[in-house]
VOGU-3710 file (C-alpha; in Angstrom, 3 decimals, decimal comma):
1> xxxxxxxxxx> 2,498/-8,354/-12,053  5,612/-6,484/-12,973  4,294/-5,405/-15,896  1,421/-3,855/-14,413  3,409/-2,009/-11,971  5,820/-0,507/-14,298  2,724/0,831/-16,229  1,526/1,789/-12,939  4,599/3,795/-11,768  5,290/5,464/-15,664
11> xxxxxxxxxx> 1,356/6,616/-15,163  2,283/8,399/-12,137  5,340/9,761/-13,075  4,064/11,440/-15,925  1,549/12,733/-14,198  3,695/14,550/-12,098  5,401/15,667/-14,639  2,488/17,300/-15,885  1,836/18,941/-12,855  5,266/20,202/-12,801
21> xxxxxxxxxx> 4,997/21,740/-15,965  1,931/23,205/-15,246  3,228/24,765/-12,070  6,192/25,993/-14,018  4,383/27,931/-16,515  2,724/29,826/-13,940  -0,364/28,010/-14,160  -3,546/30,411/-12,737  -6,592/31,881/-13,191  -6,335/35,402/-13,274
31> xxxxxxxxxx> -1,894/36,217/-14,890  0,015/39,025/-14,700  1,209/41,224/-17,384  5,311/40,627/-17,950  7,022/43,396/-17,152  9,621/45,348/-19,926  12,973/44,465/-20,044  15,964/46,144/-21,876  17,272/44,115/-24,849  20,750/46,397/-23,936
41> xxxxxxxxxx> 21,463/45,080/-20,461  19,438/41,871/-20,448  17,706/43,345/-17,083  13,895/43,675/-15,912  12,709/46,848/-15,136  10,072/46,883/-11,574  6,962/48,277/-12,610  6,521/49,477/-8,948  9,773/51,490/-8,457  11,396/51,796/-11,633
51> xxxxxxxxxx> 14,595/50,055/-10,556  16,081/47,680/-12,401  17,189/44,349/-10,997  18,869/41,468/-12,239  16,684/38,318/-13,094  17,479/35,740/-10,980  13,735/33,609/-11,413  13,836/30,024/-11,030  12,027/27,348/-14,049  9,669/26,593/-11,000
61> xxxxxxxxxx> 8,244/29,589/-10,431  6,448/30,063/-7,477  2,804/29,590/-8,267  0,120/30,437/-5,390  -3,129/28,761/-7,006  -0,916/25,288/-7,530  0,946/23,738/-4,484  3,006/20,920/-4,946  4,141/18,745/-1,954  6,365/15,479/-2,490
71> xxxxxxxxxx> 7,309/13,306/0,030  10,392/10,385/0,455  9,751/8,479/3,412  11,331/5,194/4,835  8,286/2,918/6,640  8,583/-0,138/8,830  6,071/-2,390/8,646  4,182/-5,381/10,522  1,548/-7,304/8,825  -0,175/-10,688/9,205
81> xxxxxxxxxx> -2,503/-12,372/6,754  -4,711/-15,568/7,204  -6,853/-17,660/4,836  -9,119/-20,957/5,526  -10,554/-22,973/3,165  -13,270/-25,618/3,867  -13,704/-29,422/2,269  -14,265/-32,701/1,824  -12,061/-35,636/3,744  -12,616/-39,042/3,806
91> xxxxxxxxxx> -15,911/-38,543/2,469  -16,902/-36,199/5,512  -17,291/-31,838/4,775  -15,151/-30,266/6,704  -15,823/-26,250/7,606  -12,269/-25,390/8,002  -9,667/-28,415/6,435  -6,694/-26,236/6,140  -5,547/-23,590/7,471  -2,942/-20,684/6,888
101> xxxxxxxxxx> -1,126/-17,859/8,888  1,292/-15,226/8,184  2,190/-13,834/11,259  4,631/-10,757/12,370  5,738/-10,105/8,737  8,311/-7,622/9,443  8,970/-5,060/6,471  11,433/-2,361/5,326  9,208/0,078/2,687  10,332/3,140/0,770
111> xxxxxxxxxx> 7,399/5,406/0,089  7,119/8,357/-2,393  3,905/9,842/-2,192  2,416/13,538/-3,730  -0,232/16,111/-2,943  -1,343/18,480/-5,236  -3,867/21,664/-4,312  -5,156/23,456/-7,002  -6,764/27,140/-5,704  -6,552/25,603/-2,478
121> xxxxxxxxxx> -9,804/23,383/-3,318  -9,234/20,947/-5,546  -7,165/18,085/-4,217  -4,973/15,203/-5,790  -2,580/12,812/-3,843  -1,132/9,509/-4,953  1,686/7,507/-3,356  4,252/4,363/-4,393  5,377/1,840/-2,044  7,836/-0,719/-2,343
131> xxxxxxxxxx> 9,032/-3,018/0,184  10,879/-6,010/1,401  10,211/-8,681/3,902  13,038/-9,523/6,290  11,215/-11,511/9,400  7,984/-13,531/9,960  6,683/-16,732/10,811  4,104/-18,732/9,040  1,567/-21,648/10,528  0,204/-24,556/8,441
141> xxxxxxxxxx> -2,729/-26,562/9,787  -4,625/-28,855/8,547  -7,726/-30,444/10,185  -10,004/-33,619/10,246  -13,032/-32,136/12,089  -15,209/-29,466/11,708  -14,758/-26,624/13,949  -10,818/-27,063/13,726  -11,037/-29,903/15,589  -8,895/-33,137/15,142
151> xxxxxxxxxx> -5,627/-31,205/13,826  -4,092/-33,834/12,339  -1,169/-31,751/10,658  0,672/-28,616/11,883  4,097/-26,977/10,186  5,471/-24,083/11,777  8,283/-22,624/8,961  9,900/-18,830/8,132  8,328/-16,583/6,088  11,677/-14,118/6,111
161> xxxxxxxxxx> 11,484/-12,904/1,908  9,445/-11,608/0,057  8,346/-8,293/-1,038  4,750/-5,712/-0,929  3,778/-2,991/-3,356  1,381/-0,729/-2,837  -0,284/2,065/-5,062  -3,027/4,963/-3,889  -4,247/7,172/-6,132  -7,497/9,884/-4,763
171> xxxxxxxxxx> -8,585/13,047/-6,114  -11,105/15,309/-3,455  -12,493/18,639/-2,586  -11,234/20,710/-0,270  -12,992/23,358/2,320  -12,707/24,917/5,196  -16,260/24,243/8,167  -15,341/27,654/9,884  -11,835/28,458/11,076  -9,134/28,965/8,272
181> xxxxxxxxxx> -6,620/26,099/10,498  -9,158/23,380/10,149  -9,899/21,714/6,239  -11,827/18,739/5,332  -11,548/17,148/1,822  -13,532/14,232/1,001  -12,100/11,954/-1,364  -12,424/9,205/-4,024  -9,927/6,943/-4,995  -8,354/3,945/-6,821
191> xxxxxxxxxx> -5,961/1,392/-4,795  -3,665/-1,720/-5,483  -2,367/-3,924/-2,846  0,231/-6,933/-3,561  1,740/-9,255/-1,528  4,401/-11,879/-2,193  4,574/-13,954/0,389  6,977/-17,264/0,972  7,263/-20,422/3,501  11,013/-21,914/3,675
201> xxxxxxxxxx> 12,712/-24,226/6,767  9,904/-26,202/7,420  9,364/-27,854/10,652  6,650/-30,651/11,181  5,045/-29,869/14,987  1,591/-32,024/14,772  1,827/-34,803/12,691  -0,769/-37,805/13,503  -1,862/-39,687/10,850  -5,883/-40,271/9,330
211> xxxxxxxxxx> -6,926/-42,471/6,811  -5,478/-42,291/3,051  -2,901/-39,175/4,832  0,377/-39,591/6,290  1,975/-36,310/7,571  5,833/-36,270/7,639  7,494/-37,057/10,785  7,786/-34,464/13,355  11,189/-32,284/12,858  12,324/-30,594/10,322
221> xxxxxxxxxx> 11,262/-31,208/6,609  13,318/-33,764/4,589  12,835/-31,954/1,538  13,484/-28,193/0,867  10,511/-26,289/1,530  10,235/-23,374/-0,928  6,335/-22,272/-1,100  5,214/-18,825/-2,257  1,913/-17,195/-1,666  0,576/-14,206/-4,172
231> xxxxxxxxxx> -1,595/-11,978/-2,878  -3,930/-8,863/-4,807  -5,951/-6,756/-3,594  -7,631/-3,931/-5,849  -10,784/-1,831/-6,102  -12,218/1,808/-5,687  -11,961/3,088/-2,188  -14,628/7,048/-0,496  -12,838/8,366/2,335  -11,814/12,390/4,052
241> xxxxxxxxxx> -8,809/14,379/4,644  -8,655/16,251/7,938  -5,913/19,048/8,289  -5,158/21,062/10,872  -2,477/23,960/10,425  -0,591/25,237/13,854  1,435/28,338/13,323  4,553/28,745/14,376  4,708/26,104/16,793  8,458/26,423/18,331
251> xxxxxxxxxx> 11,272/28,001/16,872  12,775/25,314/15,038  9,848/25,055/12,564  7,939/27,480/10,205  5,022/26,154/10,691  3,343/22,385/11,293  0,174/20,605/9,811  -1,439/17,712/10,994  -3,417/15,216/8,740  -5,481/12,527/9,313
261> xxxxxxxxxx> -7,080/10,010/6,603  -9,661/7,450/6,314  -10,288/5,494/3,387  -12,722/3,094/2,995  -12,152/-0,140/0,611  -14,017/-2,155/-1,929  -11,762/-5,110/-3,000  -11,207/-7,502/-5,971  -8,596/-10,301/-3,982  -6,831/-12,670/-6,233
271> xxxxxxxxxx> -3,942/-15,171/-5,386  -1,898/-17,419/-6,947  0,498/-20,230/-4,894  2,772/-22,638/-5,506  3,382/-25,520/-2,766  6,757/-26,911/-4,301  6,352/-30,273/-2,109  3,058/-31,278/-3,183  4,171/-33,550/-6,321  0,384/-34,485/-7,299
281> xxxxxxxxxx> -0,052/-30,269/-7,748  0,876/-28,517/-10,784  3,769/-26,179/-10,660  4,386/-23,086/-10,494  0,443/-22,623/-10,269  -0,558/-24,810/-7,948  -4,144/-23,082/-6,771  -5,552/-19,702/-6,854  -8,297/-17,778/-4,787  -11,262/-15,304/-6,211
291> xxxxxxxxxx> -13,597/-13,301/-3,244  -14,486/-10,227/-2,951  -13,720/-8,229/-0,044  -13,532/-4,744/1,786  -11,157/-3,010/4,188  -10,368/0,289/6,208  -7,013/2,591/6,491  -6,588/5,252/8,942  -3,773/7,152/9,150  -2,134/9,979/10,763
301> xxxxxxxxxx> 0,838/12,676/10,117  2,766/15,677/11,175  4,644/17,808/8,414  7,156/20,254/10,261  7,977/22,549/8,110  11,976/23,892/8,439  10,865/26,507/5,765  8,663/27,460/2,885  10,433/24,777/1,035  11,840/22,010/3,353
311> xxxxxxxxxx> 10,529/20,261/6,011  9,728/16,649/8,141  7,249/14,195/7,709  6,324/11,705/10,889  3,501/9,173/10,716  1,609/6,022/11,780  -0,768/4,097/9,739  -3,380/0,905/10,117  -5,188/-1,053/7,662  -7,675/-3,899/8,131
321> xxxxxxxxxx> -8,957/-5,744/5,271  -10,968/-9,004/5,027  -13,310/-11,025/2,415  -16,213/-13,120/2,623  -16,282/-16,330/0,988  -15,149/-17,003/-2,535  -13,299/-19,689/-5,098  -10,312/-22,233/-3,645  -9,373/-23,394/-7,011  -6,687/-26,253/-7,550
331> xxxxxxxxxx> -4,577/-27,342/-10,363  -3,449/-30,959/-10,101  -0,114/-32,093/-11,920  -2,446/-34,971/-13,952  -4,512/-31,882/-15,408  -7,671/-32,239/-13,338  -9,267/-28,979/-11,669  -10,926/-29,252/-8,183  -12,743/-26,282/-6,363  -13,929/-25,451/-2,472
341> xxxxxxxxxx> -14,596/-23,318/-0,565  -12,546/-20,327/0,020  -14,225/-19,353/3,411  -11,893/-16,240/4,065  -9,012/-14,141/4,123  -8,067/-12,061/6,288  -5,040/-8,864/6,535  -3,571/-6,664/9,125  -1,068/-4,044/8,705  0,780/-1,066/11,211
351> xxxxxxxxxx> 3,123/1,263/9,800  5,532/4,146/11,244  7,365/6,452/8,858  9,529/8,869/8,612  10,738/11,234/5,812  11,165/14,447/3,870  8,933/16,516/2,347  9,706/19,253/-0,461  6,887/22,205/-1,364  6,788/24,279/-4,806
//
């Protein structure tokens, strides 16, 4: 997974680059003729007045048919994610034998994220986040009846580390429906979602035993519990950009800009896990899920802008993603392979942020 996000992350960075560049060079559709200088006195001569100045231009020179807006933002996060499987116990199908819960996953992020407008129509933005998890609790049942009935097993443990990367990329068309404040730009895009997920200080809460099963003792484990959980989520994603500019709103700011965004998912989940107690599983791949899902994202922002150059970003997010049924395969430590049913998974996430946002 590393590898693919350092690919990822050089992609976008030379990309950016490019745009840079571009921007630099004066980029545009329709350029203006350089002015004369005098070799003498090394100064440019105004082809207006006649005067002579001294040069005092910038490498990024202003450029009105390309604006560039980056954006360093610090999110917290809260997610939860849940996934059932169904099958066979004692000779009996069961619609939901185990189940599993992330819940309150609290998370620091660092977000870097782009727009780019070219002749205020064409429209690119793409954004980076990394984060850690710090807090959350996790929920592992397991059941003997259908309809998550006769729980025979239940461990409630700490799912305080890990880490989430996430990776946007859209490209859209911008206009303006009637008034020059209000613009609409519906998008297309490309996203990847990963989770990496953990279980640790395990702590047996249900524990009555069935035939051929004996659940440890309720209390804490005996052994150290040290699971991890891989989550992927990936796929093309249609959605709109709503802005809405208000002019010189108070005297503190230039000007401010609201955006809202809705994207809507089509999703490739994969995940990989490793559940270091279970000795007849292989290790460190001890079963992996295939479905195919979908999921929304709405968010909303306010850019105060200090300046022409400088200004704050403020914002709020939500994401809902789920999958219908797919592939619970398992790898046993004697080589065999066993499959179920994957019935679903399901993922939750609310963001605020706060940050900086530059403009060339």
């Amino acid at each position: 997974m590393i590898k693919h996000i350092n690919t990822l992350v050089r992609s976008i960075w030379i990309s950016v680059l490019l745009l840079i560049i571009f921007s630099a060079s004066g980029f545009s559709s329709a350029s203006t003729p350089p002015a004369p200088t005098d070799a003498d006195t090394g100064r440019v001569e105004n082809p207006d007045t006649g005067n002579n100045s001294s040069d005092t231009s910038s490498i990024f020179v202003s450029n009105p048919d390309v604006k560039l807006y980056f954006n360093a933002a610090i999110s917290h996060r809260i997610d939860s994610l849940e996934w059932n499987i169904a099958g066979q116990l004692n000779g009996e199908y069961i619609d939901v034998l185990s189940d599993l819960t992330w819940e309150d996953i609290r998370i620091c992020q660092v977000v870097l994220s782009n727009r780019t407008i070219f002749h205020d129509r064409l429209s690119f933005r793409g954004s980076l986040g990394i984060g850690n998890i710090y807090g959350g609790d996790n929920q592992d049942s397991d059941f003997a009846g259908s309809g998550r009935s006769n729980e025979f097993s239940r461990s409630n443990n700490n799912a305080d580390d890990g880490k989430v990367v996430d990776l946007s990329l859209g490209l859209g068309y911008r206009f303006s429906p009637g008034s020059g404040r209000l613009k609409l730009a519906p998008m297309l895009g490309y996203s990847q979602h990963w989770q990496s997920l953990t279980m640790s200080d395990g702590y047996q809460t249900v524990s009555e035993a069935v035939p051929g099963i004996r659940p440890p003792d309720i209390g804490p484990f005996e052994d150290m519990l040290d699971s991890a959980y891989k989550a992927h989520w990936k796929g093309p994603w249609v959605g709109v950009d709503i802005f809405f500019d208000v002019p010189k709103p108070a005297f503190l700011f230039s000007d401010m800009e609201f955006m809202f965004t809705f994207e809507y998912h089509w999703a490739d989940y994969n995940a990989d896990a490793d559940w270091n107690l279970r000795e007849d599983f292989m290790h460190p791949k001890s079963f992996e899920h295939e479905a195919n899902g979908a999921g929304m994202v709405f968010s909303l922002d306010a850019n105060l802008r200090f300046n022409d150059f400088w200004g704050l970003n403020i914002g709020a997010g939500y994401q809902k993603w789920s999958t219908g049924s797919g592939t619970d395969r398992v790898f046993f430590s004697n080589g065999d392979i066993a499959e179920t049913r994957l019935n679903e998974v399901k993922w939750s996430s609310t963001a605020v942020h706060i940050g900086v946002e530059c403009r060339f």
